[in-house]
PyMOL Python script that loads the backbone (N, CA, C, O; Angstrom):
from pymol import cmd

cmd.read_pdbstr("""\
ATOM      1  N   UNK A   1     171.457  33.168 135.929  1.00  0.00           N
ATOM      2  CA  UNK A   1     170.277  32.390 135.635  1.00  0.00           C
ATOM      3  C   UNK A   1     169.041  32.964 136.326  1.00  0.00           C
ATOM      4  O   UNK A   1     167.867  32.913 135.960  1.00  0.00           O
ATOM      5  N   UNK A   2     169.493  33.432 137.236  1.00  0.00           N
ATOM      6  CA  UNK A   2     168.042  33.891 138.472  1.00  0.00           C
ATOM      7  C   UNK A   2     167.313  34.982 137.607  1.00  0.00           C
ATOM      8  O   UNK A   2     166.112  35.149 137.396  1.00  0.00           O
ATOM      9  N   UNK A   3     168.788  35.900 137.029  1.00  0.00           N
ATOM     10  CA  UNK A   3     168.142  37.456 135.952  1.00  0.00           C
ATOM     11  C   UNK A   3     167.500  36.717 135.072  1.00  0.00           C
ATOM     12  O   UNK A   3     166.351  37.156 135.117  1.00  0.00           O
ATOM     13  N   UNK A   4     167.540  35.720 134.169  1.00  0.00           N
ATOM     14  CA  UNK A   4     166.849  35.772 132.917  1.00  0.00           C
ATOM     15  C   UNK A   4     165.943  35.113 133.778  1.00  0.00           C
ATOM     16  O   UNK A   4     165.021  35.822 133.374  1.00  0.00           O
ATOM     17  N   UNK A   5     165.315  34.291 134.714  1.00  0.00           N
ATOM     18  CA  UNK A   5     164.387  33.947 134.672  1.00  0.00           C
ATOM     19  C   UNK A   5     163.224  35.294 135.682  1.00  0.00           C
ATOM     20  O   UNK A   5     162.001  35.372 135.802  1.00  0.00           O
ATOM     21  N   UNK A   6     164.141  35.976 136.112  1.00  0.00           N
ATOM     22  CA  UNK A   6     163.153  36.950 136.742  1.00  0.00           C
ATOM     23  C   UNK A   6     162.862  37.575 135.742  1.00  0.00           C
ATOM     24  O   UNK A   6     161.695  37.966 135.741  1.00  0.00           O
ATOM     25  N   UNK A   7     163.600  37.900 134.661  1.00  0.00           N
ATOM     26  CA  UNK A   7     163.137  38.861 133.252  1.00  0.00           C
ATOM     27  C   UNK A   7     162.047  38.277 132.468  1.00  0.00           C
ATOM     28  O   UNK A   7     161.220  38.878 131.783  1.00  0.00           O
ATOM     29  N   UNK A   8     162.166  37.002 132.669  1.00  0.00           N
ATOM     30  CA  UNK A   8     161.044  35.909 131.827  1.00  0.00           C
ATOM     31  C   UNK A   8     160.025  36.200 132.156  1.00  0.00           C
ATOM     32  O   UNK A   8     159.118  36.565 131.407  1.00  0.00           O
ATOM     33  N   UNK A   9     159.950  36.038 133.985  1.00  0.00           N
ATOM     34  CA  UNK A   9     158.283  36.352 134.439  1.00  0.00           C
ATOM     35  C   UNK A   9     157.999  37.334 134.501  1.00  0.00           C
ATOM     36  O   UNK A   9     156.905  37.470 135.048  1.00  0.00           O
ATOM     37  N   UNK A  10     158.718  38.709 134.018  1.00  0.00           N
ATOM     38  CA  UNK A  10     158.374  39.740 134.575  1.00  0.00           C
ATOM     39  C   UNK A  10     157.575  40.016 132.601  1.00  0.00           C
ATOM     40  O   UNK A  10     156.412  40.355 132.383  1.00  0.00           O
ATOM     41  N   UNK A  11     158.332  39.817 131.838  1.00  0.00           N
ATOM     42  CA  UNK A  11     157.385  39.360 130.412  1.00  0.00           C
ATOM     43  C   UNK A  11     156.284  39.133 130.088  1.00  0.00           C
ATOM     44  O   UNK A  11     155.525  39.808 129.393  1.00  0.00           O
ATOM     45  N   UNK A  12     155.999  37.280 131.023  1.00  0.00           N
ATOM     46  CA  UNK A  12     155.323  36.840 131.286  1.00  0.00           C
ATOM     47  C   UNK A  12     154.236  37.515 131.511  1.00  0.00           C
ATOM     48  O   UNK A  12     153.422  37.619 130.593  1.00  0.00           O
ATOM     49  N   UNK A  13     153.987  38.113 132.756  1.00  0.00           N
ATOM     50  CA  UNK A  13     153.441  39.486 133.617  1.00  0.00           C
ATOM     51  C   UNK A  13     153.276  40.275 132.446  1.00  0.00           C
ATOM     52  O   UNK A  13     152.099  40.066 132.152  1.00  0.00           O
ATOM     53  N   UNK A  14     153.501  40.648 132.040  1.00  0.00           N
ATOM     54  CA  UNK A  14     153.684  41.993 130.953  1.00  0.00           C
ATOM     55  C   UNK A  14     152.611  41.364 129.825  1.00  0.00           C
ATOM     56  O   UNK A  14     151.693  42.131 129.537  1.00  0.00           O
ATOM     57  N   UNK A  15     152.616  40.293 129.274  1.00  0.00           N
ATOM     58  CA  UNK A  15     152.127  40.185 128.356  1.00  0.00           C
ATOM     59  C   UNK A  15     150.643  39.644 128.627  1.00  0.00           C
ATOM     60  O   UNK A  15     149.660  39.854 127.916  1.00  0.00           O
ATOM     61  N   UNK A  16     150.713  38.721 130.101  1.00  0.00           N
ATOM     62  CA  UNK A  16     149.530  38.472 130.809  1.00  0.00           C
ATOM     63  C   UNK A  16     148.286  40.150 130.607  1.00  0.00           C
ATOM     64  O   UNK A  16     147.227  40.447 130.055  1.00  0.00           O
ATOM     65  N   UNK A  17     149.450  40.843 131.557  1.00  0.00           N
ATOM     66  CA  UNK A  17     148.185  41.870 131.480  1.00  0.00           C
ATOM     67  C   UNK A  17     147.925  42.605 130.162  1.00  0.00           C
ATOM     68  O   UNK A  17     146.812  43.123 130.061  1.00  0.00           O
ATOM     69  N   UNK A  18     148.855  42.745 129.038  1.00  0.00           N
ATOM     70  CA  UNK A  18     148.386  42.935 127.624  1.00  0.00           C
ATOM     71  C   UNK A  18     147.367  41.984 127.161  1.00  0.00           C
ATOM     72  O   UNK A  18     146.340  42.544 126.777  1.00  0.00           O
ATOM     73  N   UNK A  19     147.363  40.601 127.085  1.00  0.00           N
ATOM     74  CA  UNK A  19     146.227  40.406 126.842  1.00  0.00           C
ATOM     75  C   UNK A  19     144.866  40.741 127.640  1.00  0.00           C
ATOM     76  O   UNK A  19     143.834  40.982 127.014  1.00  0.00           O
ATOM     77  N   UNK A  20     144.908  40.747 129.040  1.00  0.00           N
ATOM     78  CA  UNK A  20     144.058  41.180 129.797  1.00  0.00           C
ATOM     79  C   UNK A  20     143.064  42.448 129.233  1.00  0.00           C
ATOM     80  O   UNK A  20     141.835  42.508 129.192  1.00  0.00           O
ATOM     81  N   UNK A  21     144.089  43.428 128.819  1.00  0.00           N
ATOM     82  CA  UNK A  21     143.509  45.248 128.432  1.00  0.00           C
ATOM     83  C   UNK A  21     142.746  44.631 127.483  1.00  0.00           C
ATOM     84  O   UNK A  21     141.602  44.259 127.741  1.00  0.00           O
ATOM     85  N   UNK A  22     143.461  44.418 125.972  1.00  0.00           N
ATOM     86  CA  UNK A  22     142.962  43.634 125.030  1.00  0.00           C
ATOM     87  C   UNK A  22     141.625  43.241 125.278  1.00  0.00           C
ATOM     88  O   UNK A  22     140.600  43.914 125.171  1.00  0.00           O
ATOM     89  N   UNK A  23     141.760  42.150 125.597  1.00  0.00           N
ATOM     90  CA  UNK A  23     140.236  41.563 125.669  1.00  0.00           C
ATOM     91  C   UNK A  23     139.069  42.666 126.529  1.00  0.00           C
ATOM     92  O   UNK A  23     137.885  42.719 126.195  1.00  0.00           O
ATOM     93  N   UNK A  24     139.667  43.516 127.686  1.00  0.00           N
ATOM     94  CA  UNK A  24     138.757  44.200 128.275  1.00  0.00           C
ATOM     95  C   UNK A  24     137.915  45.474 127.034  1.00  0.00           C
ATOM     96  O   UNK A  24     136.792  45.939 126.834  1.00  0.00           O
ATOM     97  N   UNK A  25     139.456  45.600 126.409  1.00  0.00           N
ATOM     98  CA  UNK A  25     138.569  46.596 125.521  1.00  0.00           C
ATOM     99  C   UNK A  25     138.163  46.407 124.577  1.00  0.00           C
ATOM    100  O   UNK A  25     137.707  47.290 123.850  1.00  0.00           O
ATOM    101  N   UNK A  26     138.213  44.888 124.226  1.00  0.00           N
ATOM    102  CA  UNK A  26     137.534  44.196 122.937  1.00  0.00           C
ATOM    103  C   UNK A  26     135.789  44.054 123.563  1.00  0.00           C
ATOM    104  O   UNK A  26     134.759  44.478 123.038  1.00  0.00           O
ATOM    105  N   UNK A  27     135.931  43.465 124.567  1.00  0.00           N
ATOM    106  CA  UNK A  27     134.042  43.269 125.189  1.00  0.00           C
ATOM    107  C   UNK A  27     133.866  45.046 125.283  1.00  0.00           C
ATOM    108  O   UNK A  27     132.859  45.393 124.666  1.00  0.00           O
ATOM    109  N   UNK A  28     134.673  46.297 125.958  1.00  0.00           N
ATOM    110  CA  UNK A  28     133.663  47.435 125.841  1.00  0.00           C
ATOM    111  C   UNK A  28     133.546  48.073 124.150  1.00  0.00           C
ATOM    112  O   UNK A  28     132.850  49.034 123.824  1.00  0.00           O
ATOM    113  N   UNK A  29     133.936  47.706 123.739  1.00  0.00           N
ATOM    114  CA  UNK A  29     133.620  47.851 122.105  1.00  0.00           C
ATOM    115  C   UNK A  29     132.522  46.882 121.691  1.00  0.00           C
ATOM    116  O   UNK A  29     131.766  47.183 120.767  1.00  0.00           O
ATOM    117  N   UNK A  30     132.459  46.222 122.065  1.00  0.00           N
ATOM    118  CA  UNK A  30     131.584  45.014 121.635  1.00  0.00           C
ATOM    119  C   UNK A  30     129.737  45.574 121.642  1.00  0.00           C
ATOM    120  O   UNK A  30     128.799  45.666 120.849  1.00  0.00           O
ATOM    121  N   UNK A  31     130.159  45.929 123.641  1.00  0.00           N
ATOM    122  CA  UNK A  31     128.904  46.362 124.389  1.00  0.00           C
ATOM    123  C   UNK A  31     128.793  48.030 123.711  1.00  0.00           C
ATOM    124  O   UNK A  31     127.755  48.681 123.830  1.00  0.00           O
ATOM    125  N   UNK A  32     129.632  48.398 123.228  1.00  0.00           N
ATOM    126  CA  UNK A  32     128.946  50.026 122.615  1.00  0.00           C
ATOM    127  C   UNK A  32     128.872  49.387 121.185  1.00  0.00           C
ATOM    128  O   UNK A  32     128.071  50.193 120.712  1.00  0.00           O
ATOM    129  N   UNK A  33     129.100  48.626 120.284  1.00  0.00           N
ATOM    130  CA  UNK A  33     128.652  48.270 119.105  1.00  0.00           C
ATOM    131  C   UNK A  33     127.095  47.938 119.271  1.00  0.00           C
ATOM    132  O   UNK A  33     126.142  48.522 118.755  1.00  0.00           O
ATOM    133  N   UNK A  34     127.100  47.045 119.972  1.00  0.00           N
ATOM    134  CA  UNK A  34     125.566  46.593 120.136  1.00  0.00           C
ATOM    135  C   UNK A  34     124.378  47.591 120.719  1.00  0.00           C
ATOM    136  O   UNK A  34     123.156  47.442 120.711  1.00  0.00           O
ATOM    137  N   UNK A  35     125.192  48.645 121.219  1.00  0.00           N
ATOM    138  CA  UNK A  35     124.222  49.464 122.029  1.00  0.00           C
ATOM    139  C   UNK A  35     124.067  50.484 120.613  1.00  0.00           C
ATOM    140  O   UNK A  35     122.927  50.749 120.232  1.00  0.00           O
ATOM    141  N   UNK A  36     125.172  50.993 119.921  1.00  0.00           N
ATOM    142  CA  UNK A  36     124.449  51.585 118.789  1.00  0.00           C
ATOM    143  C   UNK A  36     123.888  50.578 117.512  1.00  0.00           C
ATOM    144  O   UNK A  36     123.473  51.146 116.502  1.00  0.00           O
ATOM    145  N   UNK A  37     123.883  49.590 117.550  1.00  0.00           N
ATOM    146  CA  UNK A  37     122.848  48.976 116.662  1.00  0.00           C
ATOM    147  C   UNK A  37     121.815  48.785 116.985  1.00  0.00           C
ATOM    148  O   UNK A  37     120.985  48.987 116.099  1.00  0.00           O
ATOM    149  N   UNK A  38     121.286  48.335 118.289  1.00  0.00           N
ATOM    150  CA  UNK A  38     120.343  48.761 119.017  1.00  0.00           C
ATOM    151  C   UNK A  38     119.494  50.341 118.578  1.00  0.00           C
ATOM    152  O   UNK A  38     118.367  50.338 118.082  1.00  0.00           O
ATOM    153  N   UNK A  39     120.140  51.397 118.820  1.00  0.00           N
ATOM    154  CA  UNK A  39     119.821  52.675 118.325  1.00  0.00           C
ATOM    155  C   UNK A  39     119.268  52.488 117.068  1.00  0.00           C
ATOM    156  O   UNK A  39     118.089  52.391 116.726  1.00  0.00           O
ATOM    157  N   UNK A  40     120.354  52.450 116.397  1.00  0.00           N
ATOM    158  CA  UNK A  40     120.267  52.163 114.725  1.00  0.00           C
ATOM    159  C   UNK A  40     118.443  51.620 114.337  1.00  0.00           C
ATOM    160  O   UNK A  40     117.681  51.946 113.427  1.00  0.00           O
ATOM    161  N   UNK A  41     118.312  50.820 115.340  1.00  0.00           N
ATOM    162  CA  UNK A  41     117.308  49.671 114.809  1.00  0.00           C
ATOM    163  C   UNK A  41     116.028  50.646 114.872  1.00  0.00           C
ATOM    164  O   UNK A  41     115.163  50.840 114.018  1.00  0.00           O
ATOM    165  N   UNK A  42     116.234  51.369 116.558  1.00  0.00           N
ATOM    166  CA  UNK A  42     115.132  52.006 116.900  1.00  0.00           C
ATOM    167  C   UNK A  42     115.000  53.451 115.867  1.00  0.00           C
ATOM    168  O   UNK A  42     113.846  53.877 115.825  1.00  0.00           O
ATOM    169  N   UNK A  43     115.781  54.061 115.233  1.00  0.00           N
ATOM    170  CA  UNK A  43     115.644  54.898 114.635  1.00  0.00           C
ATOM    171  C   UNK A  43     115.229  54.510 113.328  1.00  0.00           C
ATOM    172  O   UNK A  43     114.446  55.210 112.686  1.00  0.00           O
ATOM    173  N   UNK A  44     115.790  53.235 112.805  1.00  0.00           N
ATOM    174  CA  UNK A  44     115.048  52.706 111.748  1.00  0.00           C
ATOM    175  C   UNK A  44     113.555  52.248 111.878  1.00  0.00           C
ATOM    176  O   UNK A  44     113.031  51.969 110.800  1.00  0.00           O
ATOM    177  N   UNK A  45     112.944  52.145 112.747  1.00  0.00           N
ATOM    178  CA  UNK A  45     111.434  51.964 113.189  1.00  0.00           C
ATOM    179  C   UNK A  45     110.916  53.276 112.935  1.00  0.00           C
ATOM    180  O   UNK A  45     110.021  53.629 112.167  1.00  0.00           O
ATOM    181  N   UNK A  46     111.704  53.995 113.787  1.00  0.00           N
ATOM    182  CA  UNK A  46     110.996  55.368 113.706  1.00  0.00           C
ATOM    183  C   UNK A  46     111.048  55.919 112.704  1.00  0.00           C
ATOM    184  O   UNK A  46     109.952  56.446 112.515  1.00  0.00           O
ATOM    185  N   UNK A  47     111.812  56.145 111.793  1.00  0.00           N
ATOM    186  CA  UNK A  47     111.502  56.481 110.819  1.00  0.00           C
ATOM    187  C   UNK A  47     110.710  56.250 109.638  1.00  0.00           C
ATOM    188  O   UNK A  47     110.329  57.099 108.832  1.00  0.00           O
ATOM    189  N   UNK A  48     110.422  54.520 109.616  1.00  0.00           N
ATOM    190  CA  UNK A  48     109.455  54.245 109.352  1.00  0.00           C
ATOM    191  C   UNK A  48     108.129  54.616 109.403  1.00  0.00           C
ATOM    192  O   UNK A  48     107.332  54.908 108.511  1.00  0.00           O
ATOM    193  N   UNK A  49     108.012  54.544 110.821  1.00  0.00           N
ATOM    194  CA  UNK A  49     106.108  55.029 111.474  1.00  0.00           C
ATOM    195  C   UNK A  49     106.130  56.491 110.809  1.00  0.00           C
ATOM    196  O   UNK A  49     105.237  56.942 110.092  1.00  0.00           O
ATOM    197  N   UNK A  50     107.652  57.335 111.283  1.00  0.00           N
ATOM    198  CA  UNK A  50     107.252  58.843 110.230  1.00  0.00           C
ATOM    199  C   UNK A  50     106.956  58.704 109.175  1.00  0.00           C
ATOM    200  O   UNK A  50     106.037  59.475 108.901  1.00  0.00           O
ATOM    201  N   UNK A  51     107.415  57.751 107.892  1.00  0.00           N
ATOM    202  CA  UNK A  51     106.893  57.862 106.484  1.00  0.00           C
ATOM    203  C   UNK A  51     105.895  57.591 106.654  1.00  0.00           C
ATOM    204  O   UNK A  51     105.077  58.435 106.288  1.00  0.00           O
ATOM    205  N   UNK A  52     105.381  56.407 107.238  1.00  0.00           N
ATOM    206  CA  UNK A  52     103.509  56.092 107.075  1.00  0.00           C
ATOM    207  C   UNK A  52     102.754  57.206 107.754  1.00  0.00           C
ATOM    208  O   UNK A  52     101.682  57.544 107.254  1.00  0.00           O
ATOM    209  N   UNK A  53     103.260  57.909 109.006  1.00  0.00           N
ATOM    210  CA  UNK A  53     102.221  59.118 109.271  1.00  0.00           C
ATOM    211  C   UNK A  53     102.444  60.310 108.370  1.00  0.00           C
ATOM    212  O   UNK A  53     101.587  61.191 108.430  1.00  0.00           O
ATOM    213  N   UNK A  54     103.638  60.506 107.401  1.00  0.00           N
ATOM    214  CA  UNK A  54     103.369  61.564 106.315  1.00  0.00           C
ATOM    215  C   UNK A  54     102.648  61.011 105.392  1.00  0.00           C
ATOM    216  O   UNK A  54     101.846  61.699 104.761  1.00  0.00           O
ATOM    217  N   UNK A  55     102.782  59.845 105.178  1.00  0.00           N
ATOM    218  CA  UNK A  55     101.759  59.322 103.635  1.00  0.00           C
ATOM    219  C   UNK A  55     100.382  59.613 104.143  1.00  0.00           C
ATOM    220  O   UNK A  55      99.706  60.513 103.644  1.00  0.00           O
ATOM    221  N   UNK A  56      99.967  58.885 105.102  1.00  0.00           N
ATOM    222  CA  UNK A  56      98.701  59.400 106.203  1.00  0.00           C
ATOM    223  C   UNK A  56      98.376  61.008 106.135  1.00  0.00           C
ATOM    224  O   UNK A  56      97.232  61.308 105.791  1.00  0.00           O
ATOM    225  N   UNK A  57      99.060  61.790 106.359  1.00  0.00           N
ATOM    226  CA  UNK A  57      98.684  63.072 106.495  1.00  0.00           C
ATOM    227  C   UNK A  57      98.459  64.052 104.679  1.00  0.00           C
ATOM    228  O   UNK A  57      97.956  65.148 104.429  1.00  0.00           O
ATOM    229  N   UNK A  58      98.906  63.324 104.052  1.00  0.00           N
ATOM    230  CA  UNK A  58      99.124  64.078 102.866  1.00  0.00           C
ATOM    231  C   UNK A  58      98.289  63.441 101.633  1.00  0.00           C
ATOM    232  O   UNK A  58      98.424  63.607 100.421  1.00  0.00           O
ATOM    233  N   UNK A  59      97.402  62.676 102.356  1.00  0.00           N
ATOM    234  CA  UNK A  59      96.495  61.840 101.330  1.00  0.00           C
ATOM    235  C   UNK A  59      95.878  62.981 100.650  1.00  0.00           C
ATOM    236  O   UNK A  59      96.096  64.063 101.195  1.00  0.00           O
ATOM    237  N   UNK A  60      94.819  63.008  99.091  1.00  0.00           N
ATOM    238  CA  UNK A  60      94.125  63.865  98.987  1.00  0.00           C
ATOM    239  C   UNK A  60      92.661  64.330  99.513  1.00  0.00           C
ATOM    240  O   UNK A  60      91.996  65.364  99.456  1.00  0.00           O
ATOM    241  N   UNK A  61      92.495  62.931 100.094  1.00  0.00           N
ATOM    242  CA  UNK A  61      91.026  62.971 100.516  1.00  0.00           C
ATOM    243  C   UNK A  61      91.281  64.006 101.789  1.00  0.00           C
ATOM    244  O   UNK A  61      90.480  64.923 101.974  1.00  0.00           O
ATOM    245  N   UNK A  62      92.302  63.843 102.562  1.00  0.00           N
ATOM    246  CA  UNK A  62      92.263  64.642 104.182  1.00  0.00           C
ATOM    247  C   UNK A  62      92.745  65.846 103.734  1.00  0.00           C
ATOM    248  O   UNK A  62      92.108  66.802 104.176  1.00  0.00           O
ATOM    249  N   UNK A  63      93.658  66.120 103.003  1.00  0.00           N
ATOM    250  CA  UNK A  63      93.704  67.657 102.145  1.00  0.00           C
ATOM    251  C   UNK A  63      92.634  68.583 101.862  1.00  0.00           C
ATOM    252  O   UNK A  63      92.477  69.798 101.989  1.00  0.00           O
ATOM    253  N   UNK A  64      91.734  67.309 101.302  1.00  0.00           N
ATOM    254  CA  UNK A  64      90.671  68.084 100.435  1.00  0.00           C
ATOM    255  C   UNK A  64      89.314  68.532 101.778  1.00  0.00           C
ATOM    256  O   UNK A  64      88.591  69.528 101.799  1.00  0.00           O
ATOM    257  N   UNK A  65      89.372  67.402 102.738  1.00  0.00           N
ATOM    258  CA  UNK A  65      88.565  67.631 103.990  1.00  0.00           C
ATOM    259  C   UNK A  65      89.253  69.011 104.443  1.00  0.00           C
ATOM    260  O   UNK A  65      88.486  69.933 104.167  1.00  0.00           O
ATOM    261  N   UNK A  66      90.018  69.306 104.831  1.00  0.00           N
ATOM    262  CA  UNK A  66      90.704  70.231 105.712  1.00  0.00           C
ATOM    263  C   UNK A  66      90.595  71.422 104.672  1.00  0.00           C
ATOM    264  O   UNK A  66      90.562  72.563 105.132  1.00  0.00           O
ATOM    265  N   UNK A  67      90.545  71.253 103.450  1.00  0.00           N
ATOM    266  CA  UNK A  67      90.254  72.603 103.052  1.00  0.00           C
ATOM    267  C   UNK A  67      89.311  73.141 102.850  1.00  0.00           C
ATOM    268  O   UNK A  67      89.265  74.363 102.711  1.00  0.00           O
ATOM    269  N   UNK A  68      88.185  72.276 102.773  1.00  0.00           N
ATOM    270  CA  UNK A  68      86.840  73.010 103.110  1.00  0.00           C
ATOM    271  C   UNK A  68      86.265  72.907 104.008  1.00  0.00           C
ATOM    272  O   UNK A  68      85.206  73.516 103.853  1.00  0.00           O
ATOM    273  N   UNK A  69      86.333  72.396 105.087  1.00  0.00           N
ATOM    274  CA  UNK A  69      85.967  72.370 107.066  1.00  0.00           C
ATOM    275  C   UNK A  69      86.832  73.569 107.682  1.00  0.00           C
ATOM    276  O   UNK A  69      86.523  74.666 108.149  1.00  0.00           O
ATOM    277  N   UNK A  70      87.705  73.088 107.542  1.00  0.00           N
ATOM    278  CA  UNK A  70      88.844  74.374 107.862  1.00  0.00           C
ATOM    279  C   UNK A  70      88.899  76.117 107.579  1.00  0.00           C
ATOM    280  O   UNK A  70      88.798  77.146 108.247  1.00  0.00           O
ATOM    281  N   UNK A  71      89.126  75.719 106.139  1.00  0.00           N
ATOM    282  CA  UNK A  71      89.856  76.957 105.592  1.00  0.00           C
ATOM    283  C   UNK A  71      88.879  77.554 104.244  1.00  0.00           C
ATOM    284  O   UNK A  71      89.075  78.418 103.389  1.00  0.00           O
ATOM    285  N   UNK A  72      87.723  76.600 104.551  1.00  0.00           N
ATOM    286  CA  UNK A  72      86.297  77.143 104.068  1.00  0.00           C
ATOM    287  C   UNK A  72      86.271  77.482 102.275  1.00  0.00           C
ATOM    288  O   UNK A  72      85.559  78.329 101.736  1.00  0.00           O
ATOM    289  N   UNK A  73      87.297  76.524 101.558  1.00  0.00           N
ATOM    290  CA  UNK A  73      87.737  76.507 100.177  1.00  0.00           C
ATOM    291  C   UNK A  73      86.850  76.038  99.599  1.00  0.00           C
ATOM    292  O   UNK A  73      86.250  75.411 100.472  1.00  0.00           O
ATOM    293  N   UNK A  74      86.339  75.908  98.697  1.00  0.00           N
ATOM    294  CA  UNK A  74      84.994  75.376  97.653  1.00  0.00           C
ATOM    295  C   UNK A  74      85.859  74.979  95.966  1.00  0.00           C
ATOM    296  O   UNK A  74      86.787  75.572  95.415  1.00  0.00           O
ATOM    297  N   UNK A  75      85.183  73.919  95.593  1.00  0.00           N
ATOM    298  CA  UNK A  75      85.455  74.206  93.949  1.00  0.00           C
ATOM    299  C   UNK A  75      84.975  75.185  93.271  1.00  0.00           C
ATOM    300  O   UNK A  75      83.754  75.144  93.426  1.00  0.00           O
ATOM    301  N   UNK A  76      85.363  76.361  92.358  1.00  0.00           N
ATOM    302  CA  UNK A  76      85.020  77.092  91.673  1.00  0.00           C
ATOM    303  C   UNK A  76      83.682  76.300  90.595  1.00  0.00           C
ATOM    304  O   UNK A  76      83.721  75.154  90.145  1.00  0.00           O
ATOM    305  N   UNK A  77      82.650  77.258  90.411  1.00  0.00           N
ATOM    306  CA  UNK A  77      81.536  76.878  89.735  1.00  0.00           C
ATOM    307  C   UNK A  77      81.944  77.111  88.242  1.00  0.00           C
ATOM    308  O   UNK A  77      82.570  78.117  87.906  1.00  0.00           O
ATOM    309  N   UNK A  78      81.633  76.318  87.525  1.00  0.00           N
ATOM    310  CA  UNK A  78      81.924  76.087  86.025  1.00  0.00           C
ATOM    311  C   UNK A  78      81.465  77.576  85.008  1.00  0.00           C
ATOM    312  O   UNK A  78      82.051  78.019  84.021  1.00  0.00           O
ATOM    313  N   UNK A  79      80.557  77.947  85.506  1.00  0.00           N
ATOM    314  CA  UNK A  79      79.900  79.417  84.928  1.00  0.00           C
ATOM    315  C   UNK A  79      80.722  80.661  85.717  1.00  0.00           C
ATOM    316  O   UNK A  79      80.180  81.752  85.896  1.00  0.00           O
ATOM    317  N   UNK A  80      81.670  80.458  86.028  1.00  0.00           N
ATOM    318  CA  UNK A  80      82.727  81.526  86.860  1.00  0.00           C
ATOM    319  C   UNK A  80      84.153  81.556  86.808  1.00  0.00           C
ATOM    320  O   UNK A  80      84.981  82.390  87.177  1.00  0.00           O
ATOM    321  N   UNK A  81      84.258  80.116  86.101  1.00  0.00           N
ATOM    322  CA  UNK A  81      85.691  79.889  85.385  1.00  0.00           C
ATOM    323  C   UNK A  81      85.649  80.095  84.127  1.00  0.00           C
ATOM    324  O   UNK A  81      84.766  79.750  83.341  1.00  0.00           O
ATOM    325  N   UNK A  82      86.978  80.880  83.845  1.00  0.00           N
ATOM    326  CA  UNK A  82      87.067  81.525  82.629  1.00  0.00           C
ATOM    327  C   UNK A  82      88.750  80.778  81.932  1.00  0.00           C
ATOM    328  O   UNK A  82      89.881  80.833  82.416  1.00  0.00           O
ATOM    329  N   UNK A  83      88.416  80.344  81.075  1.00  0.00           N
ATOM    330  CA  UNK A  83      90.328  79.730  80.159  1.00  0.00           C
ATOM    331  C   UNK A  83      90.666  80.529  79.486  1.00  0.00           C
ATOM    332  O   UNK A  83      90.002  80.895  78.516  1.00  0.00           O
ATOM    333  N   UNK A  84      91.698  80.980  79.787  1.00  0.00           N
ATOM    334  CA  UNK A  84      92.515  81.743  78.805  1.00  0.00           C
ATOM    335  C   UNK A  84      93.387  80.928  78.180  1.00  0.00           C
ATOM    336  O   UNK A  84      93.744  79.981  78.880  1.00  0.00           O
ATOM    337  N   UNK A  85      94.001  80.990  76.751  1.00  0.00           N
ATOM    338  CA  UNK A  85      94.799  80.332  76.201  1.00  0.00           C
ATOM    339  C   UNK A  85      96.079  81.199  75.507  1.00  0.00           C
ATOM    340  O   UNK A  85      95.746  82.084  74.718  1.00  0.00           O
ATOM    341  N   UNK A  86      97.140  81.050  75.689  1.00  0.00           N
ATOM    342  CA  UNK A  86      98.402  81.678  75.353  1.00  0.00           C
ATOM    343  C   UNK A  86      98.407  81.609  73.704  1.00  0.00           C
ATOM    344  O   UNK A  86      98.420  80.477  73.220  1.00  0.00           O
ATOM    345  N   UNK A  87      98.400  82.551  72.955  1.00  0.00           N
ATOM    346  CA  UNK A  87      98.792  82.214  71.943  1.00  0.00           C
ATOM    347  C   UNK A  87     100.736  82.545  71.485  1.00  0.00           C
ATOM    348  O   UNK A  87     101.488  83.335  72.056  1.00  0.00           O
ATOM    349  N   UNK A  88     101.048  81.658  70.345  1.00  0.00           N
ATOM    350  CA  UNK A  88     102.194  82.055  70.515  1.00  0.00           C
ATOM    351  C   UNK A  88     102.398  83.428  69.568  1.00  0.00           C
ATOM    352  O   UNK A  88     101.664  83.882  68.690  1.00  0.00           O
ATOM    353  N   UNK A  89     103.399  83.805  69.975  1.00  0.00           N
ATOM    354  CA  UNK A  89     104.042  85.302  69.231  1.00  0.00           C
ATOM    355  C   UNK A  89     104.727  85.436  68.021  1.00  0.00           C
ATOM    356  O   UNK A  89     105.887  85.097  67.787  1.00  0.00           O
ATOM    357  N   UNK A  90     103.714  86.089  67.083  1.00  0.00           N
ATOM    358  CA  UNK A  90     103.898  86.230  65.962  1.00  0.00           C
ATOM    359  C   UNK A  90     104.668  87.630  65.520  1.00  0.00           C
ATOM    360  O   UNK A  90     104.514  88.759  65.986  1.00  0.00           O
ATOM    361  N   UNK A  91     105.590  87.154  64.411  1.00  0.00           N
ATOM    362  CA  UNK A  91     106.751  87.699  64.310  1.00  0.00           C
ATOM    363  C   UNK A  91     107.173  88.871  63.820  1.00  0.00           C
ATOM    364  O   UNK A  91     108.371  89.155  63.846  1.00  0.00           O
TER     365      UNK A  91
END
""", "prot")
cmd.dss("prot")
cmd.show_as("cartoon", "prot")
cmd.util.cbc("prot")
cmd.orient("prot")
């Protein structure tokens, strides 16, 4: 009688500290879930503010500034443009 009941608590014991691990490594899963959603969130911000500072940067008006302040581009004058037109190929 003494064996099965020392075998009982020693079970007992056994399964005590199985749930113990369990739960320990259920909360550090928990705390790294939340820490990458956390991330998640902040990279979803950021990526945000990047689309609005590319829409920002690629407007035509700041294009069109930067290419003639800058890079000293002009519209071509109407008496200096010439159209050519493709004709098609006859047989």
């Amino acid at each position: 009688m003494i064996r099965l009941n020392l075998l009982l608590l020693l079970l007992v014991i056994a399964c005590a500290l199985g749930v113990i691990t369990a739960q320990h490594q259920a909360r550090k899963r928990f705390v790294d879930l939340e820490s990458e959603q956390a991330a998640s969130r902040k990279l979803a911000e950021e990526w945000t503010q990047l689309q609005l500072e590319q829409s920002t940067w690629a407007t035509h008006r700041r294009v069109a500034t930067i290419a003639t302040s800058q890079l000293g581009m002009r519209m071509p004058d109407a008496a200096t443009t010439t159209v050519l037109t493709v004709e098609e190929a006859k047989p």
